[in-house]
SEDOTOR-999058 format. One line per 3 residues: for each residue x, y, z of N, C-alpha, C, O. Coordinates in nm, 2 decimals, padded with zeros to 4 digits. Layout:
X,Y,Z,X,Y,Z,X,Y,Z,X,Y,Z  ...
This chain:
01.77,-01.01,00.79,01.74,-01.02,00.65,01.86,-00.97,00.57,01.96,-00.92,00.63  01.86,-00.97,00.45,02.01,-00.93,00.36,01.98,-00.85,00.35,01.86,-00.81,00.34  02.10,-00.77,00.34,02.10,-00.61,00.27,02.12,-00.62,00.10,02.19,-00.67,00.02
02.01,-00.53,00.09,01.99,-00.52,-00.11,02.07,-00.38,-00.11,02.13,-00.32,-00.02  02.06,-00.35,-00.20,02.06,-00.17,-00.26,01.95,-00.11,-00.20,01.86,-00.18,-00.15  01.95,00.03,-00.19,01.79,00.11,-00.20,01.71,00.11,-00.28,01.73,00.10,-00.40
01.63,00.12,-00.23,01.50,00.13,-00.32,01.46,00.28,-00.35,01.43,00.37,-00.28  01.49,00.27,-00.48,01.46,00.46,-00.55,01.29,00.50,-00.51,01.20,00.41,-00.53  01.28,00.57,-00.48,01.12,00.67,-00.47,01.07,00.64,-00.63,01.13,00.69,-00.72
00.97,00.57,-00.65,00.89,00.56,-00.80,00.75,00.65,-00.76,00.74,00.71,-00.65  00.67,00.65,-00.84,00.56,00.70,-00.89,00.43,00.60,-00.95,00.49,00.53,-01.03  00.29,00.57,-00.95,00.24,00.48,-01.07,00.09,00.59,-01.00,00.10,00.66,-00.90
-00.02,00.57,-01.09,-00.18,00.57,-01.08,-00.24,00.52,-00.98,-00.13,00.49,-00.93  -00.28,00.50,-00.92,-00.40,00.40,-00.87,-00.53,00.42,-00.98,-00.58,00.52,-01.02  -00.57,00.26,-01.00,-00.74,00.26,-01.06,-00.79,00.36,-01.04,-00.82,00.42,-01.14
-00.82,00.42,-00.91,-00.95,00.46,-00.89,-00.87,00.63,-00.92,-00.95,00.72,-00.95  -00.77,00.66,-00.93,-00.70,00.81,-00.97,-00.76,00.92,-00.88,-00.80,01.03,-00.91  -00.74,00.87,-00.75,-00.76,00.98,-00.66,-00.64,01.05,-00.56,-00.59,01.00,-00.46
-00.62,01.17,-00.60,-00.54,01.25,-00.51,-00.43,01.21,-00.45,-00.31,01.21,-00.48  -00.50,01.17,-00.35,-00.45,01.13,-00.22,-00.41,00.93,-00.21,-00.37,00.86,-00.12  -00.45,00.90,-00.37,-00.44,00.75,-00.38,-00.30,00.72,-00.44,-00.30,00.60,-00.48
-00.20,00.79,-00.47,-00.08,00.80,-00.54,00.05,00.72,-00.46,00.11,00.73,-00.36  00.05,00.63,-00.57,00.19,00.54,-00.44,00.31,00.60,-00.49,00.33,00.66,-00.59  00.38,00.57,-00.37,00.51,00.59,-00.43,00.61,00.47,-00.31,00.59,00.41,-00.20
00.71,00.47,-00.39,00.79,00.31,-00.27,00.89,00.39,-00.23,00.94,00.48,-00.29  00.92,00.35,-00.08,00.99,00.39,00.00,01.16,00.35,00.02,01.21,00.25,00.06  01.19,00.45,-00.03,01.40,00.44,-00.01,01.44,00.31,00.08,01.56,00.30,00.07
01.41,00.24,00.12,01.44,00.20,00.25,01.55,00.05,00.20,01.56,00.02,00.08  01.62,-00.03,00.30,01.67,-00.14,00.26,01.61,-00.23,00.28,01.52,-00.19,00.35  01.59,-00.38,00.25,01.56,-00.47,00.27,01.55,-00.52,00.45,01.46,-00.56,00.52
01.65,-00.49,00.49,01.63,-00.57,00.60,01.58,-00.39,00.71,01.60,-00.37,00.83  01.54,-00.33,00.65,01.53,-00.17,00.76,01.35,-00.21,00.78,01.30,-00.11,00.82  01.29,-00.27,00.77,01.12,-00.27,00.76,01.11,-00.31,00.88,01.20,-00.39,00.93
01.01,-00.26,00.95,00.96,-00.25,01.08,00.81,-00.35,01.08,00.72,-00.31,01.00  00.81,-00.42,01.13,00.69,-00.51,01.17,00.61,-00.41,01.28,00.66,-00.34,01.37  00.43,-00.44,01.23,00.35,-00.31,01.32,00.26,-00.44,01.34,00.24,-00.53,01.26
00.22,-00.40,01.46,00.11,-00.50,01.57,00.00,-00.38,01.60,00.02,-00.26,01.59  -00.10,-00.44,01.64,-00.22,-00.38,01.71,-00.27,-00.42,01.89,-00.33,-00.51,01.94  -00.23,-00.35,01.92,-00.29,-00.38,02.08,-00.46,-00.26,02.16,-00.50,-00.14,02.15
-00.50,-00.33,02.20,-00.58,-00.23,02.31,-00.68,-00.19,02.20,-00.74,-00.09,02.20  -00.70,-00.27,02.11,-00.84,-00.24,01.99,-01.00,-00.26,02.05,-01.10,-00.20,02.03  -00.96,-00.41,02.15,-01.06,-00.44,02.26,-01.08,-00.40,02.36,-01.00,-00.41,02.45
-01.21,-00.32,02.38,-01.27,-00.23,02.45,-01.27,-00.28,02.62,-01.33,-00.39,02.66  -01.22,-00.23,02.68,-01.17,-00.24,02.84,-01.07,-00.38,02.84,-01.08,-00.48,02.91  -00.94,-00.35,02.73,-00.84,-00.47,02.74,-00.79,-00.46,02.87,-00.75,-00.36,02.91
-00.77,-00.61,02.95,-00.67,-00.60,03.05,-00.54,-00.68,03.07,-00.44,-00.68,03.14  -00.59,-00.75,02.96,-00.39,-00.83,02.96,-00.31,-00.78,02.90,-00.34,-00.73,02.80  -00.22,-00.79,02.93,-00.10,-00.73,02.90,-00.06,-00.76,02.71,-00.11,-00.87,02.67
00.02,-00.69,02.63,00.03,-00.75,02.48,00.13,-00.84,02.51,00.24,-00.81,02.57  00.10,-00.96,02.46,00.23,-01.10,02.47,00.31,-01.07,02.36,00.28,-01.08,02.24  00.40,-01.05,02.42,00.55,-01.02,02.35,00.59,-01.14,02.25,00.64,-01.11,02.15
00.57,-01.26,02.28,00.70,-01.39,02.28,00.71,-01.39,02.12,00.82,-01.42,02.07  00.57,-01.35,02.04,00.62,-01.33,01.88,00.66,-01.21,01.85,00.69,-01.19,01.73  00.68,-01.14,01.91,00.76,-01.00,01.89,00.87,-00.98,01.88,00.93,-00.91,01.81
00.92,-01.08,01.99,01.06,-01.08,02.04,01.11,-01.16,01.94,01.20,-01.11,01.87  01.06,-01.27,01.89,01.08,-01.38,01.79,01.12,-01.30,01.66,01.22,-01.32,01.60  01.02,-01.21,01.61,01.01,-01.15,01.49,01.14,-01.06,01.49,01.19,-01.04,01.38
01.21,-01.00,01.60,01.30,-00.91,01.61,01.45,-00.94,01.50,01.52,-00.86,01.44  01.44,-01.08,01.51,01.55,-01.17,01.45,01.48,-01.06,01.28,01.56,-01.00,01.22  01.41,-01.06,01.26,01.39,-01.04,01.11,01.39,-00.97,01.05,01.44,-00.97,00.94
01.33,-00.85,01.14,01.33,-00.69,01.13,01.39,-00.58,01.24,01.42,-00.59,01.35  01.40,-00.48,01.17,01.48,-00.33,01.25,01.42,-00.29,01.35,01.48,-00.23,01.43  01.27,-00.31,01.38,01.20,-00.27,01.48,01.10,-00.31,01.50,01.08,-00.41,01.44
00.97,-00.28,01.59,00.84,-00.31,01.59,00.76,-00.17,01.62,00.82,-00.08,01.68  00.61,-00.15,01.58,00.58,-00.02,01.61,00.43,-00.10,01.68,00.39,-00.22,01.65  00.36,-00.02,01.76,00.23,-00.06,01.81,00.14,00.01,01.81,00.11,00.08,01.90
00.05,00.01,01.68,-00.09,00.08,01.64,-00.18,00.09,01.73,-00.23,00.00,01.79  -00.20,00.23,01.75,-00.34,00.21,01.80,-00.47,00.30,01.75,-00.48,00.38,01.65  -00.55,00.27,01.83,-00.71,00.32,01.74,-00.72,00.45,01.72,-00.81,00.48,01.64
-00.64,00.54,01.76,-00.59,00.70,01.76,-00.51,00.70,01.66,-00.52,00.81,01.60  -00.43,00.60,01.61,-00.40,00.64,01.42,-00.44,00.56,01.36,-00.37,00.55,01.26  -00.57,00.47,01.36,-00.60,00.43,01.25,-00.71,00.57,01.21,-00.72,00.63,01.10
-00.80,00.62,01.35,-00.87,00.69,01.30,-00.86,00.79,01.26,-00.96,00.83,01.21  -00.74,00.88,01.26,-00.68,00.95,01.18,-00.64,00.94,01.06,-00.59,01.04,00.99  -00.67,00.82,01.01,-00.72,00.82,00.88,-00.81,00.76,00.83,-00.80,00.67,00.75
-00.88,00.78,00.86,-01.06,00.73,00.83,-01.11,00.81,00.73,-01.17,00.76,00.63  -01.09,00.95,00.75,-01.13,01.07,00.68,-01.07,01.05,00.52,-01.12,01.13,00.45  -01.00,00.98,00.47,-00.94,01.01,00.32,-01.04,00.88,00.29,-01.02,00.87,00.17
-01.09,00.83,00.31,-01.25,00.74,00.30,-01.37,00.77,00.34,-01.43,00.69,00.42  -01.43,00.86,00.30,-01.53,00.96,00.35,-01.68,00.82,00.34,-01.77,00.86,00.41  -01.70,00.74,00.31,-01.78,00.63,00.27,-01.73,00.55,00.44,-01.82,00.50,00.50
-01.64,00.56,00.47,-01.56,00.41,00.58,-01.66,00.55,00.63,-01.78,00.52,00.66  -01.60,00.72,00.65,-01.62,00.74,00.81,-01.72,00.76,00.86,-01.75,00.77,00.98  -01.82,00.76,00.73,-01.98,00.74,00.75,-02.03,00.61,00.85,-02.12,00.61,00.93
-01.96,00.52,00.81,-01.98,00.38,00.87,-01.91,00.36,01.02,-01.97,00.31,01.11  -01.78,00.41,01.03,-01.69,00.38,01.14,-01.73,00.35,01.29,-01.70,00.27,01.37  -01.85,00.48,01.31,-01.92,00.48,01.42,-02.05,00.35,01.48,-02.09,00.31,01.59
-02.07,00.31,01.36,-02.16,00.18,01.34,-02.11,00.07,01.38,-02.17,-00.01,01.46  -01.97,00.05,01.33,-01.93,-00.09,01.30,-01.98,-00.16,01.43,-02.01,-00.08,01.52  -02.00,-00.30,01.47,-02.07,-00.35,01.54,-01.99,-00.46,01.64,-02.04,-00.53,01.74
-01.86,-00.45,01.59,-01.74,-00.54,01.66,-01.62,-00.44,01.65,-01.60,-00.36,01.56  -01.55,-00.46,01.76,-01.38,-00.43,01.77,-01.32,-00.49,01.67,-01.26,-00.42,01.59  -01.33,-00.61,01.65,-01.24,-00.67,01.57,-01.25,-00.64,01.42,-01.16,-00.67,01.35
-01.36,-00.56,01.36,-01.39,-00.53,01.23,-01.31,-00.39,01.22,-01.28,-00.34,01.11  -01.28,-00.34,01.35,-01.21,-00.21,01.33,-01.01,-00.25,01.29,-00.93,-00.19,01.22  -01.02,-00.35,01.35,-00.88,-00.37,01.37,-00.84,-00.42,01.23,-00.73,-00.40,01.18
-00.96,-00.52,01.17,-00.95,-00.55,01.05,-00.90,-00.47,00.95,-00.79,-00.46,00.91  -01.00,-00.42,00.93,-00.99,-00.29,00.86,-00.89,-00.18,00.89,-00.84,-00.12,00.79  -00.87,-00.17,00.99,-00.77,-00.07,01.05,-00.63,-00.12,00.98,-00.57,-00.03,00.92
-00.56,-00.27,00.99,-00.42,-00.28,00.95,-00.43,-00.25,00.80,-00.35,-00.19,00.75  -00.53,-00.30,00.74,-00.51,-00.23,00.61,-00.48,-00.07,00.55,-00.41,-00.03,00.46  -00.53,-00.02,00.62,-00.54,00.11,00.65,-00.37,00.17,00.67,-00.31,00.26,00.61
-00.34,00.09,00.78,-00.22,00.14,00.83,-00.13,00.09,00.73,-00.08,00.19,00.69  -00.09,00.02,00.69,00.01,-00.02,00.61,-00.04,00.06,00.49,00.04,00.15,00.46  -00.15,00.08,00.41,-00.16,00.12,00.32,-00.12,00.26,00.30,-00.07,00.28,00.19
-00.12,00.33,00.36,-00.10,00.49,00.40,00.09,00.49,00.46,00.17,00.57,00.43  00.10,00.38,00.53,00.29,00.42,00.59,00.36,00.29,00.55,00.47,00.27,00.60  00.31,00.18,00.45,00.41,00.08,00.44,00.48,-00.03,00.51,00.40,-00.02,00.60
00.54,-00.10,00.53,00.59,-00.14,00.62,00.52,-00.31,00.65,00.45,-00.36,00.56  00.53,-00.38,00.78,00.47,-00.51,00.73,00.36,-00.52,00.85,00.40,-00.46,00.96  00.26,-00.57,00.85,00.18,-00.62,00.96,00.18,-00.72,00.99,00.18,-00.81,00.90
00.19,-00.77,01.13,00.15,-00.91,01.18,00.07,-00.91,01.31,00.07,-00.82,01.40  00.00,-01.01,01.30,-00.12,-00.98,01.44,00.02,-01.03,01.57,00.14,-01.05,01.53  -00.01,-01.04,01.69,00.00,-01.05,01.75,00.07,-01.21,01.81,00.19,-01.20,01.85
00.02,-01.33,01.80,00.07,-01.37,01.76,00.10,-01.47,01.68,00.05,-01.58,01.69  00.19,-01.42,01.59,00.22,-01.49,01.44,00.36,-01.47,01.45,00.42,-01.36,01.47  00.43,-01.62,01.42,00.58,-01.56,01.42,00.60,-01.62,01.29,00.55,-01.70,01.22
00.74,-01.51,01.30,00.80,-01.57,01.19,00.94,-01.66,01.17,01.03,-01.65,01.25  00.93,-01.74,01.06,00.98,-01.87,01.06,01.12,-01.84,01.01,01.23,-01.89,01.05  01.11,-01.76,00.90,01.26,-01.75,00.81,01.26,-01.61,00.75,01.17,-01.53,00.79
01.34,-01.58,00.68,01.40,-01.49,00.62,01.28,-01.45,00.49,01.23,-01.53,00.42  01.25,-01.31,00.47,01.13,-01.24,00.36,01.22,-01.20,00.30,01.26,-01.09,00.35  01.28,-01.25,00.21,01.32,-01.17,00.13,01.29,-01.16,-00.03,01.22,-01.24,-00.08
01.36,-01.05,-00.10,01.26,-01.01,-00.25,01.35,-00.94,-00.34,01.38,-00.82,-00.31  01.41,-01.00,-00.45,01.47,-00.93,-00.54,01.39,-00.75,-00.59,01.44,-00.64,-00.59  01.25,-00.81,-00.62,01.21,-00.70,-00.64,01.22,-00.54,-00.59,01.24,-00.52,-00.47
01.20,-00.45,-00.66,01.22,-00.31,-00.63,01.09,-00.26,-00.53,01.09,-00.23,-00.41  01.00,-00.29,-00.62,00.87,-00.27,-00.54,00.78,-00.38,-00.50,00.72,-00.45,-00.58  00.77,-00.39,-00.39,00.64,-00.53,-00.38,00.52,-00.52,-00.23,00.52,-00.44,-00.14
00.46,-00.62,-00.27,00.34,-00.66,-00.22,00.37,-00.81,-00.16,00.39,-00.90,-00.24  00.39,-00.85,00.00,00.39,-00.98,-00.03,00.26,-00.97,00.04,00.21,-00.88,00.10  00.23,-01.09,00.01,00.10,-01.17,00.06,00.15,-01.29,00.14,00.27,-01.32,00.14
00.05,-01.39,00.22,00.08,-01.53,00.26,-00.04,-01.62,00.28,-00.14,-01.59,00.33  00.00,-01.72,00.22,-00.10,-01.82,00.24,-00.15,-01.86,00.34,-00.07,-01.88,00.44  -00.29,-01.89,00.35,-00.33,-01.88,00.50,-00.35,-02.03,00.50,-00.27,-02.08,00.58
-00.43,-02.11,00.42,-00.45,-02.21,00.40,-00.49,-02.29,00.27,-00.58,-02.24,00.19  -00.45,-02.38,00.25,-00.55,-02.47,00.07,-00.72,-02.54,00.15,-00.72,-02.64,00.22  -00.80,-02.49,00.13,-00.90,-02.59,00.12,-00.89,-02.70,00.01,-00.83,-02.71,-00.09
-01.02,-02.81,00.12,-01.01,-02.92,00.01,-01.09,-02.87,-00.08,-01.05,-02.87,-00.19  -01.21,-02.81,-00.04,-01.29,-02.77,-00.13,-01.41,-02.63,-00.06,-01.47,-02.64,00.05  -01.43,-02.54,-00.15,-01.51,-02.43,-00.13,-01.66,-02.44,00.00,-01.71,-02.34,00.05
-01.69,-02.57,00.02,-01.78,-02.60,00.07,-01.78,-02.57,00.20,-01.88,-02.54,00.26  -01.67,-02.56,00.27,-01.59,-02.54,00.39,-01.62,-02.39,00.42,-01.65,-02.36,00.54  -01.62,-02.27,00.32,-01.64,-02.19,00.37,-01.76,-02.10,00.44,-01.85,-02.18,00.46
-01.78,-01.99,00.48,-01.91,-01.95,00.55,-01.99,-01.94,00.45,-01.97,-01.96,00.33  -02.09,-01.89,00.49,-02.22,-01.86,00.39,-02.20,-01.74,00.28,-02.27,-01.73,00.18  -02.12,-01.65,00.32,-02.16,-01.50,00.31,-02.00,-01.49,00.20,-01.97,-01.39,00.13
-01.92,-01.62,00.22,-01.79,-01.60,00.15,-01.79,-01.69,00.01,-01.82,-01.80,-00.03  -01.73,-01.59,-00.06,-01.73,-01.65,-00.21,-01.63,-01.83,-00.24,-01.52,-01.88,-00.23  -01.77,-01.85,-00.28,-01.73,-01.97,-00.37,-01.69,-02.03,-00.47,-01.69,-02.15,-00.49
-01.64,-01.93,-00.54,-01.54,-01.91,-00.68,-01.42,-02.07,-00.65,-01.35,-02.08,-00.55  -01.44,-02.16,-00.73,-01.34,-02.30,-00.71,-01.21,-02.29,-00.66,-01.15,-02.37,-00.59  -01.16,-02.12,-00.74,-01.01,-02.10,-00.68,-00.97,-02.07,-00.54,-00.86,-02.06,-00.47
-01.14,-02.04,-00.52,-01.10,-01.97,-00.38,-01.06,-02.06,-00.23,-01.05,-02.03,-00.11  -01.03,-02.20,-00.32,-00.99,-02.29,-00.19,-00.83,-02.24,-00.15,-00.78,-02.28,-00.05  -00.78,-02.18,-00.22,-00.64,-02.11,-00.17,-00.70,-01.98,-00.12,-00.76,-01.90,-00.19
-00.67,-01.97,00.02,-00.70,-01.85,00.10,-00.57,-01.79,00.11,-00.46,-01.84,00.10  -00.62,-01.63,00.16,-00.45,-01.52,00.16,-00.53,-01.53,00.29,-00.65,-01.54,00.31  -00.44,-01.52,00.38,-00.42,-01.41,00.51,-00.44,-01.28,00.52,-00.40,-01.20,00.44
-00.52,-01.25,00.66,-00.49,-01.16,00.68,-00.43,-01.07,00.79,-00.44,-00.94,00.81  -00.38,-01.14,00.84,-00.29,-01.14,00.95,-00.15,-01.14,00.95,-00.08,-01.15,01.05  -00.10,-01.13,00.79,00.01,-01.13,00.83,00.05,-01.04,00.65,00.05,-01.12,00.56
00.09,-00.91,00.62,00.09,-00.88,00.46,00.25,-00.78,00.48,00.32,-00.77,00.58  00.26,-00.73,00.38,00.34,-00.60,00.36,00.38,-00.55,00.23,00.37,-00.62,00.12  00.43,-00.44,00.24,00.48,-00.36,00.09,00.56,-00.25,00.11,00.55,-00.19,00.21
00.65,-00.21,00.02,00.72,-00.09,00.02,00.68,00.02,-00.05,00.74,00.13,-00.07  00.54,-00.03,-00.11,00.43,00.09,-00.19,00.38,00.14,-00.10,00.31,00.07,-00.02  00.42,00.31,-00.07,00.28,00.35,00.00,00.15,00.40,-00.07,00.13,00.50,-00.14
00.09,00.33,-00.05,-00.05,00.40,-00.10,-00.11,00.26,-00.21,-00.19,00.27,-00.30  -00.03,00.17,-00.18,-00.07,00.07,-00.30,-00.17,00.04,-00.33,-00.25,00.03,-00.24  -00.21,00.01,-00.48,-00.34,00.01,-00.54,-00.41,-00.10,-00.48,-00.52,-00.09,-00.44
-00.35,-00.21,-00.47,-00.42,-00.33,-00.44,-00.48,-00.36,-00.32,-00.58,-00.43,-00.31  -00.41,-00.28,-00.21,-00.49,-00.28,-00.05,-00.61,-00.17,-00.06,-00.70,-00.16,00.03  -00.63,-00.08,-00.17,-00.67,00.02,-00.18,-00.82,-00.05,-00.23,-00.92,-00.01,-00.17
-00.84,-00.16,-00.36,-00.90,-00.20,-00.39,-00.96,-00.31,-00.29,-01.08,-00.34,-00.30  -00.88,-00.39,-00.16,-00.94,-00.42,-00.08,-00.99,-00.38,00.03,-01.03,-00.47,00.10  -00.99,-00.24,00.08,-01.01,-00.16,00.16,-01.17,-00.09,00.09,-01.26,-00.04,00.16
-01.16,-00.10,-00.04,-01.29,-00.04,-00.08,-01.38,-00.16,-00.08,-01.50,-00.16,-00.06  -01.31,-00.28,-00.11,-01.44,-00.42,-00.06,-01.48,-00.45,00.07,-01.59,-00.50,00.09  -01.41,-00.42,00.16,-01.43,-00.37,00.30,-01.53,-00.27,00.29,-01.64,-00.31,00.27
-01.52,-00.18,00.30,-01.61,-00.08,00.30,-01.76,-00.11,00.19,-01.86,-00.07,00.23  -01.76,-00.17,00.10,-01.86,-00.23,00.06,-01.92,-00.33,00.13,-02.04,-00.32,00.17  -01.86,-00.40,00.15,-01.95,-00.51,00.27,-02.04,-00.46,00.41,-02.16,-00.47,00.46
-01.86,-00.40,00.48,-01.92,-00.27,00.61,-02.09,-00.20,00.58,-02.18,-00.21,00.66  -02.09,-00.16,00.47,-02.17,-00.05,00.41,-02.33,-00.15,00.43,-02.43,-00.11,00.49  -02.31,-00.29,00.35,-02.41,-00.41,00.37,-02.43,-00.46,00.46,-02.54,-00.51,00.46
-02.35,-00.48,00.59,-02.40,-00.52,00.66,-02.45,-00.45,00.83,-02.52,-00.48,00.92  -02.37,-00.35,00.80,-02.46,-00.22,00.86,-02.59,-00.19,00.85,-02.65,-00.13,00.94  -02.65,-00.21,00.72,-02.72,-00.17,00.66,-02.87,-00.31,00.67,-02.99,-00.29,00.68
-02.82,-00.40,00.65,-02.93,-00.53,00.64,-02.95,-00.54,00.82,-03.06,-00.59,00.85  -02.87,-00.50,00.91,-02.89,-00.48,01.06,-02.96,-00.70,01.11,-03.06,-00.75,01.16  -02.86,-00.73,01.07,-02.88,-00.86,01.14,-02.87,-00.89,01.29,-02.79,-00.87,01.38
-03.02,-00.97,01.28,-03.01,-01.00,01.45,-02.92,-01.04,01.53,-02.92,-01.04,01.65  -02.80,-01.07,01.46,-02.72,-01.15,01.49,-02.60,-01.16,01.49,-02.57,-01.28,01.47  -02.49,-01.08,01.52,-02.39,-01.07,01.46,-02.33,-01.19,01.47,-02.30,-01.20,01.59
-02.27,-01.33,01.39,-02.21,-01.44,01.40,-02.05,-01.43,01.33,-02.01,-01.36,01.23  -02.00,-01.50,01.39,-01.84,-01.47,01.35,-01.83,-01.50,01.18,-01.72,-01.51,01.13  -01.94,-01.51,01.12,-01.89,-01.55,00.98,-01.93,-01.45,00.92,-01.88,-01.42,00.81
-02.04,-01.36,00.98,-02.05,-01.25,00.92,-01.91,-01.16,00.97,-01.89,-01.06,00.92  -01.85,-01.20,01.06,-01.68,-01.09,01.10,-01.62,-01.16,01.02,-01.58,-01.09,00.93  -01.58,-01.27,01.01,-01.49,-01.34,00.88,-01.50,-01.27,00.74,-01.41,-01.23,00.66
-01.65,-01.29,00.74,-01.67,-01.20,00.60,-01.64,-01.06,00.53,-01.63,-01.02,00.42  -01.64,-01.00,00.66,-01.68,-00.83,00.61,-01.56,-00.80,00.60,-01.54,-00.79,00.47  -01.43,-00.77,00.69,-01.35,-00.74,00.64,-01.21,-00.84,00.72,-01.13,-00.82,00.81
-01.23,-00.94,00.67,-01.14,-01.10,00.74,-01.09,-01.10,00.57,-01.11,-01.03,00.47  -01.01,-01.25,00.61,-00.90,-01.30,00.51,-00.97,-01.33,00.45,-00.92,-01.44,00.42  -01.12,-01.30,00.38,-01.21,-01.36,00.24,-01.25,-01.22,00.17,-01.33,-01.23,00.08
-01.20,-01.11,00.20,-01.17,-01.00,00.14,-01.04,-00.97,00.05,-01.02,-00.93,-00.07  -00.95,-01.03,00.21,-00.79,-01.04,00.08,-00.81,-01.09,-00.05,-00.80,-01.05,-00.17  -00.85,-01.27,00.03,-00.88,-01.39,-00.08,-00.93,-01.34,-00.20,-00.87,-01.33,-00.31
-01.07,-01.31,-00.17,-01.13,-01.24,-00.27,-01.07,-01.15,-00.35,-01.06,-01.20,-00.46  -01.02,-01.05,-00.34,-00.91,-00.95,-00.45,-00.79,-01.01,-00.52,-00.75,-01.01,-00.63  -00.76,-01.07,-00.40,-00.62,-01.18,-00.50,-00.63,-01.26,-00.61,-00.53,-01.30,-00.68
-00.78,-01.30,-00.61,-00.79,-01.40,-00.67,-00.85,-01.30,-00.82,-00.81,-01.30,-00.94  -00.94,-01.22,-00.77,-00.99,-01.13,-00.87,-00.91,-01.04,-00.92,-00.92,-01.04,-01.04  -00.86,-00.99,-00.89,-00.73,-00.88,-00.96,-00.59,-00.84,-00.92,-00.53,-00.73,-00.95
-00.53,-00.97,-00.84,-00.39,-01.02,-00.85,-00.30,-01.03,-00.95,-00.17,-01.02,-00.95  -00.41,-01.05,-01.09,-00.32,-01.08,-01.19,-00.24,-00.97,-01.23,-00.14,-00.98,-01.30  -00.32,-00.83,-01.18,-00.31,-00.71,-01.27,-00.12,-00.61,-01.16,-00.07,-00.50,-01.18
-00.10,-00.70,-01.07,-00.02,-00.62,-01.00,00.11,-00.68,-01.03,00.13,-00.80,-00.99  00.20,-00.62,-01.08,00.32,-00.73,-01.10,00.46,-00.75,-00.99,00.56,-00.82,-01.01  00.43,-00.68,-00.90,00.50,-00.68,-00.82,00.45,-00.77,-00.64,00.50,-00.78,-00.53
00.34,-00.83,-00.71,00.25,-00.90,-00.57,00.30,-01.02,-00.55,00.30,-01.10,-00.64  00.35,-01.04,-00.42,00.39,-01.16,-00.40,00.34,-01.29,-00.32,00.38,-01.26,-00.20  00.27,-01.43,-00.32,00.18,-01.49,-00.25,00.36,-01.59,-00.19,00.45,-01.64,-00.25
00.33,-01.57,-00.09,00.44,-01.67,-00.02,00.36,-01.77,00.04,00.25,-01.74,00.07  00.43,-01.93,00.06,00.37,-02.02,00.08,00.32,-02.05,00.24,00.28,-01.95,00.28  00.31,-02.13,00.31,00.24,-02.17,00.46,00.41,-02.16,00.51,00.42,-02.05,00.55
00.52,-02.21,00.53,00.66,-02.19,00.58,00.68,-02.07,00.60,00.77,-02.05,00.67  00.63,-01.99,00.56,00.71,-01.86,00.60,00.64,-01.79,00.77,00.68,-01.69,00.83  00.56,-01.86,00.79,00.49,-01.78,00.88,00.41,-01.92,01.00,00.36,-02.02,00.96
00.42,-01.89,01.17,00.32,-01.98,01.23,00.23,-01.87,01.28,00.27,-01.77,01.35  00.11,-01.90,01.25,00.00,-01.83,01.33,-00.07,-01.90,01.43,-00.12,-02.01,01.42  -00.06,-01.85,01.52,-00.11,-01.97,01.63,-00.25,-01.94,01.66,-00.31,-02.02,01.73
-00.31,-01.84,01.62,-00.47,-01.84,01.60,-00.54,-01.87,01.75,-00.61,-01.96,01.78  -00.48,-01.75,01.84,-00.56,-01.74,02.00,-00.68,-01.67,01.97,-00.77,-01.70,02.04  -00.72,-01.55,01.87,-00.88,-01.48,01.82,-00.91,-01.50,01.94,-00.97,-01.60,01.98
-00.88,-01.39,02.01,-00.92,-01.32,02.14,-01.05,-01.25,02.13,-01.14,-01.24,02.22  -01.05,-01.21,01.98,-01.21,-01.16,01.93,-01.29,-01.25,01.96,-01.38,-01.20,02.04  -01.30,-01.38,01.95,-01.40,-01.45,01.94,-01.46,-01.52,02.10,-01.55,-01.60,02.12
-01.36,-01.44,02.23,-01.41,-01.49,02.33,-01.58,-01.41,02.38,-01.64,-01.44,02.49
């Protein structure tokens, strides 16, 4: 990636004006951002983490780091609502959901699942940002699960497999991490016979992002939606075996 200037340390609010909700953007250069993966989220994993988008992604960034469930839960606690719920959740994969949000939100930096590579060059005049990526255009809302909003706009879906920012603590993950935790909260709570992958799509999957982006995207000026080119996801959802 090109080398910009630094990025000066800023300051802003978060909505919700809590403490510990305070961003600030990180010094760092353009091309210094570290791509973070999740491995071993699945309970008695035995295959090995497949490298081949890793190695791929290396062309793009300074490093790669590998999350695991020992730091996401280490911060569970500055969401006293999540850590009520944490013990409940009903799938691995709602943890990991939830978990990358978490983790970028708190240290910055970019997430990509496993594997998803990348195509070209991210780059951003901006000082501070938020990118996002397009996951897909529906033809139409009808396509989606039961449980996911059917707002007309919502046939442009965000990903969530693939985000980043140089805000730590940014408002907008912050706002979707508490719609997570709202849903978590609902569907813990209604105790369905059934756990079906659209209720995991729903709770804390890419119709959470979708959902905020579309609902209070407008309010962030530094958010950025990049188009289907910048990214291949090859969509193996090992969750779903």
């Amino acid at each position: 990636m090109r080398t910009t200037p630094y990025i000066f340390i800023m300051s802003a609010k978060s909505p919700a004006n809590k403490k510990h909700h305070q961003p600030t953007v990180k010094a760092y250069k353009m091309n210094d951002y570290i791509a973070n993966y999740m491995w071993n989220f699945k309970p008695e994993e035995k295959a090995s983490m497949p490298m081949a988008s890793i190695d791929n992604n290396k062309n793009f960034f300074t490093g790669f780091n590998v999350v695991s469930l020992a730091d996401i839960e280490s911060l569970i606690p500055h969401y006293p609502e999540l850590e009520k719920l944490w013990n409940l959740i009903p799938h691995w994969i709602i943890k990991a959901d939830i978990g990358r949000l978490l983790y970028i939100y708190f240290h910055g930096d970019f997430y990509f699942d496993v594997d998803c590579n990348v195509r070209k060059n991210i780059a951003t005049d901006s000082n501070s940002f938020l990118i996002l990526f397009t996951e897909t255009l529906l033809k139409d809302v009808k396509k989606l699960g039961p449980r996911e909003c059917k707002n007309p706009e919502n046939v442009l879906r965000v990903a969530n497999y693939a985000f980043g920012t140089n805000v730590i603590k940014h408002p907008f993950l912050d706002e979707v991490i508490l719609e997570c935790v709202k849903r978590l909260d609902f569907l813990v709570n209604s105790r369905p016979p059934e756990l079906l992958q659209s209720d995991i799509l729903w709770v804390c999957g890419p119709d959470v992002v979708t959902t905020i982006y579309h609902k209070s995207g407008h309010r962030y000026h530094d958010l950025i939606l990049l188009d289907t080119s910048y990214l291949s996801h090859l969509c193996h959802g090992s969750w779903r075996d």
